[in-house]
LOTOR-865912 format. One record per atom (N, C-alpha, C, O, CB): x, y, z; atom name. Coordinates in steps of 0.2 Angstrom, whole numbers, plus 5000, padded with zeros to 4 digits. Atoms other than C-alpha are relative to their C-alpha. Glycine has a CB too. Layout:
BEGIN
east_north_up_atom
X_Y_Z_CA
...
# end
This chain:
BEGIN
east_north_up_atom
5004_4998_5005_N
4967_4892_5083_CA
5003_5006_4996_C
5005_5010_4998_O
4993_5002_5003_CB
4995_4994_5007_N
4974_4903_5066_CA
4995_5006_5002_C
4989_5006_5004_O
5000_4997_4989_CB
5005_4992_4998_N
4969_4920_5068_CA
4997_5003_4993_C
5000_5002_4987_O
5006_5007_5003_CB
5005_4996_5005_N
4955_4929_5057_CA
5002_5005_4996_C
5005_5009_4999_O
4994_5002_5002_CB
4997_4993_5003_N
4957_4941_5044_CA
4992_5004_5002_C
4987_5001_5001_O
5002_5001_4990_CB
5005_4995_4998_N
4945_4955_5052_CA
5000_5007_4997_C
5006_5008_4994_O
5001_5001_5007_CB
5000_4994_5001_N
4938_4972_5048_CA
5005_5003_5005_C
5010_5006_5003_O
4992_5002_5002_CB
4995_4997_4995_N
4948_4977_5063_CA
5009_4999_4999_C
5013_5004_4999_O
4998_4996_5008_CB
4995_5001_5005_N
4963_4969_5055_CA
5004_5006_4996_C
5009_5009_4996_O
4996_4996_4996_CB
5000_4995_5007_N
4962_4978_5039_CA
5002_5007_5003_C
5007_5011_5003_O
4991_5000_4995_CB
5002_4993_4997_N
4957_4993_5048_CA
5007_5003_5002_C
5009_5008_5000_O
4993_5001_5007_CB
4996_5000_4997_N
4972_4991_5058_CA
5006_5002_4994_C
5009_5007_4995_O
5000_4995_5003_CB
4997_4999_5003_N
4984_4990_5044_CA
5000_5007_4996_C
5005_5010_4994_O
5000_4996_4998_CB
4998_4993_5003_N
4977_5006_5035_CA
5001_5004_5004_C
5004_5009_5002_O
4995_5004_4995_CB
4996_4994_4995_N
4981_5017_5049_CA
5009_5000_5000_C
5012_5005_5000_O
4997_4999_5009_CB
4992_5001_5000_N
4999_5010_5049_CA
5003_5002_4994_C
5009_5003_4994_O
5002_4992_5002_CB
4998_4999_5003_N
5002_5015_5032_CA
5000_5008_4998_C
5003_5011_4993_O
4999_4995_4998_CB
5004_4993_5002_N
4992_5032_5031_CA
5005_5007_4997_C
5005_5011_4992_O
4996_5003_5008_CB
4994_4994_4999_N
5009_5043_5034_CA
5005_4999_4996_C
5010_5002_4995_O
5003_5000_5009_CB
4991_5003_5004_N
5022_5032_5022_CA
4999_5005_4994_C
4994_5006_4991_O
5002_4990_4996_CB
5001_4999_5004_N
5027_5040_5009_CA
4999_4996_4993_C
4998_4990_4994_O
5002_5003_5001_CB
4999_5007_5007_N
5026_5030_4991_CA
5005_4998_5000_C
5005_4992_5001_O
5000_5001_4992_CB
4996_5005_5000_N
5042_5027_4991_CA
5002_4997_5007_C
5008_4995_5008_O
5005_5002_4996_CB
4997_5003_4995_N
5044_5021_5008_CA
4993_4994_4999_C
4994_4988_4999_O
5000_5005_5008_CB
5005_5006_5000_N
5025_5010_5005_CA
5004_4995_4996_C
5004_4989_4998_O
4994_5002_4997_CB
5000_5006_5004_N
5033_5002_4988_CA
5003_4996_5004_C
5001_4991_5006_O
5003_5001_4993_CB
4996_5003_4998_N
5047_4998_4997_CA
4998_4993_5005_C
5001_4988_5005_O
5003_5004_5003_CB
5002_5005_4995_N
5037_4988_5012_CA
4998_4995_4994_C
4999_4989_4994_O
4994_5001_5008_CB
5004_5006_5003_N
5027_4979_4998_CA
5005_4996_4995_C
5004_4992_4991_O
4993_5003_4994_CB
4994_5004_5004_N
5044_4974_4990_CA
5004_4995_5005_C
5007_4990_5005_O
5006_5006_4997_CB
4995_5005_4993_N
5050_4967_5007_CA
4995_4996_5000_C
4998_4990_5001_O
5001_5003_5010_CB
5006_5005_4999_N
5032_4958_5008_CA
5001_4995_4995_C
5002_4989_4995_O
4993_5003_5001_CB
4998_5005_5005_N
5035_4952_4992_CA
5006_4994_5000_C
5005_4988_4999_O
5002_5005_4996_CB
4994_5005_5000_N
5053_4944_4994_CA
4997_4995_5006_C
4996_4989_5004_O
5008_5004_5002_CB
4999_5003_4994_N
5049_4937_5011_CA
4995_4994_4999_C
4996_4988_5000_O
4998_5005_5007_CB
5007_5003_5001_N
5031_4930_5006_CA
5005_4992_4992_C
5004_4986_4992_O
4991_5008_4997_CB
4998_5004_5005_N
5041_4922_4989_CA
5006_4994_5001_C
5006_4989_4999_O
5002_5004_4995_CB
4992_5006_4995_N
5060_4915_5000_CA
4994_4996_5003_C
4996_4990_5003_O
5007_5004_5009_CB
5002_5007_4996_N
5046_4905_5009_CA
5005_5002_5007_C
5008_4998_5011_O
5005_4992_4995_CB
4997_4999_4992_N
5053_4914_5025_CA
4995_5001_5005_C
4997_5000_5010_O
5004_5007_5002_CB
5003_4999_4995_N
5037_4916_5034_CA
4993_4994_4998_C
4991_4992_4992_O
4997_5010_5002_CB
5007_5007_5001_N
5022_4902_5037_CA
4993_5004_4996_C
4992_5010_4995_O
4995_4995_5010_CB
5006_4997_5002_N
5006_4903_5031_CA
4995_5003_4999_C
4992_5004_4993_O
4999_5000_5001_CB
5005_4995_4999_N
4995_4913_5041_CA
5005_5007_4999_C
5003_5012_4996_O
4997_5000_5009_CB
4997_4992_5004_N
5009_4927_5039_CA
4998_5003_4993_C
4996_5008_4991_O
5008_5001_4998_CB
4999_4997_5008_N
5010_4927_5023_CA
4995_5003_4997_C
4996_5008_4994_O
5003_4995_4996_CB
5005_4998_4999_N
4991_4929_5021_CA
5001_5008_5003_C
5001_5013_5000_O
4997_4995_5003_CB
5000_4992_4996_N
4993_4945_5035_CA
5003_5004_4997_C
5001_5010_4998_O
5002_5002_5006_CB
4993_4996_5002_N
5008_4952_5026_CA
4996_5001_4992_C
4995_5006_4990_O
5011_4995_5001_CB
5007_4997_5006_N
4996_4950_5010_CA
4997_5005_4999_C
4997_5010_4996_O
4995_4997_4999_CB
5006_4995_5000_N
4982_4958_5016_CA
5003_5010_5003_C
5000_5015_5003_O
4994_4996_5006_CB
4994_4996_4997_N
4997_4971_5023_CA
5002_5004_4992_C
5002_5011_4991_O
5007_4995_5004_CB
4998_4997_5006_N
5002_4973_5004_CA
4995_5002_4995_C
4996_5005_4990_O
5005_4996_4998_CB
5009_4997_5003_N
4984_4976_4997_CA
5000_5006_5003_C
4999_5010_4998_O
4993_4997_5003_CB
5001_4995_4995_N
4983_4990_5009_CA
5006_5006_4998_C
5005_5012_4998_O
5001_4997_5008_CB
4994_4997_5002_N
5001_4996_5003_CA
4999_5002_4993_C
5000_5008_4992_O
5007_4996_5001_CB
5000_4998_5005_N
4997_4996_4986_CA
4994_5004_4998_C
4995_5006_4992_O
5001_4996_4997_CB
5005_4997_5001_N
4979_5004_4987_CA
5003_5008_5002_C
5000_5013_4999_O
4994_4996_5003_CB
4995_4996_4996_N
4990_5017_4998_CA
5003_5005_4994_C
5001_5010_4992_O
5005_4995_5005_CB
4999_4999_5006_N
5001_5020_4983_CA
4996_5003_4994_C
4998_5009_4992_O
5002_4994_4999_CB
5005_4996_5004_N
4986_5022_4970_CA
5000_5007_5000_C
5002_5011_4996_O
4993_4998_5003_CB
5004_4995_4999_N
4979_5034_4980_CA
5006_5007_4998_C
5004_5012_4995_O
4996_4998_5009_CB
4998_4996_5000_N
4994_5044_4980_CA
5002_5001_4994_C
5006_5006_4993_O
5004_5001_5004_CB
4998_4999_5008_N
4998_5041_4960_CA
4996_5006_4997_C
4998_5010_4993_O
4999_4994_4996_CB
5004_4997_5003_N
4982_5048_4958_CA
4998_5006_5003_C
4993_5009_5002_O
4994_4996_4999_CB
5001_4993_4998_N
4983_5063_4967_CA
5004_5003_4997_C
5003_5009_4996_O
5001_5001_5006_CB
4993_4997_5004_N
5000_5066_4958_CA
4996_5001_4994_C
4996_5007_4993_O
5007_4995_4999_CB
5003_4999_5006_N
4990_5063_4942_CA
4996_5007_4998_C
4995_5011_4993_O
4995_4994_5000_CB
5006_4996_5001_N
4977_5075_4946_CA
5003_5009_5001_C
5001_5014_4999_O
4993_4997_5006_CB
4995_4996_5000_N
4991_5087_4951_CA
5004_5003_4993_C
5005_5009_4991_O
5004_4996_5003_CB
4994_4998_5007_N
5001_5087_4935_CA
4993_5004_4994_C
4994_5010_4992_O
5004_4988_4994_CB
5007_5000_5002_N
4982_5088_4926_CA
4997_5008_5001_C
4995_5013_4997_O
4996_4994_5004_CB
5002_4993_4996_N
4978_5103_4934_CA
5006_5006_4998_C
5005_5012_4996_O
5000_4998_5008_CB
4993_4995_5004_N
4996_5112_4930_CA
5000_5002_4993_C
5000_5007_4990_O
5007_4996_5000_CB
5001_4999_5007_N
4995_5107_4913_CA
4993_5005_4998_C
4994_5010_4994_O
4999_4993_4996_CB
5005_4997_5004_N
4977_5114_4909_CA
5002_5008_5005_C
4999_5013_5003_O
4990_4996_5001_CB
5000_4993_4998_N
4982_5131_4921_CA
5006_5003_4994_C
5004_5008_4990_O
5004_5002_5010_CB
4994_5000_5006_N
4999_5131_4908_CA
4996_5003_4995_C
4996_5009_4994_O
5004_4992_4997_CB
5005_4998_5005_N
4985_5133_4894_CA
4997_5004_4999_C
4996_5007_4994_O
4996_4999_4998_CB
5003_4994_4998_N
4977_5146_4901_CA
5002_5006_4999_C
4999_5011_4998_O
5000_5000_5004_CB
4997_4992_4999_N
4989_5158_4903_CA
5003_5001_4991_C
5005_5007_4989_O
5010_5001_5007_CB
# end
């Protein structure tokens, strides 16, 4: 029987990515990328290695938008002075 995409699943994959940095995330979602497009893995991988690269790129986001809010923050202290 093919295995389920679960809360536990998911849940599973954001802990594994918590610690990468961006460029160590893009990178896996670039390996997921190639692997899932060669037609190297069936299926149900390619689905998990999906929902693996959803998780990488929300991952990513999150750290753009901290950079964003970073830069944002410099600039208006820059005005200040």
């Amino acid at each position: 029987m093919p295995k389920r995409t679960t809360k536990k699943t998911i849940t599973k994959a954001k802990a594994s990515v918590g610690d990468l940095s961006y460029e160590q995330a893009i990178e896996q979602v670039e390996a997921i990328a190639d692997k899932i497009e060669a037609g190297e893995i069936g299926l149900e991988d390619s689905v998990e290695q999906y929902e693996r690269g959803v998780v990488l790129i929300k991952h990513c986001r999150s750290i753009l938008d901290k950079a964003e809010t970073r830069v944002k923050k410099l600039a208006l202290d820059d005005r200040d002075d």
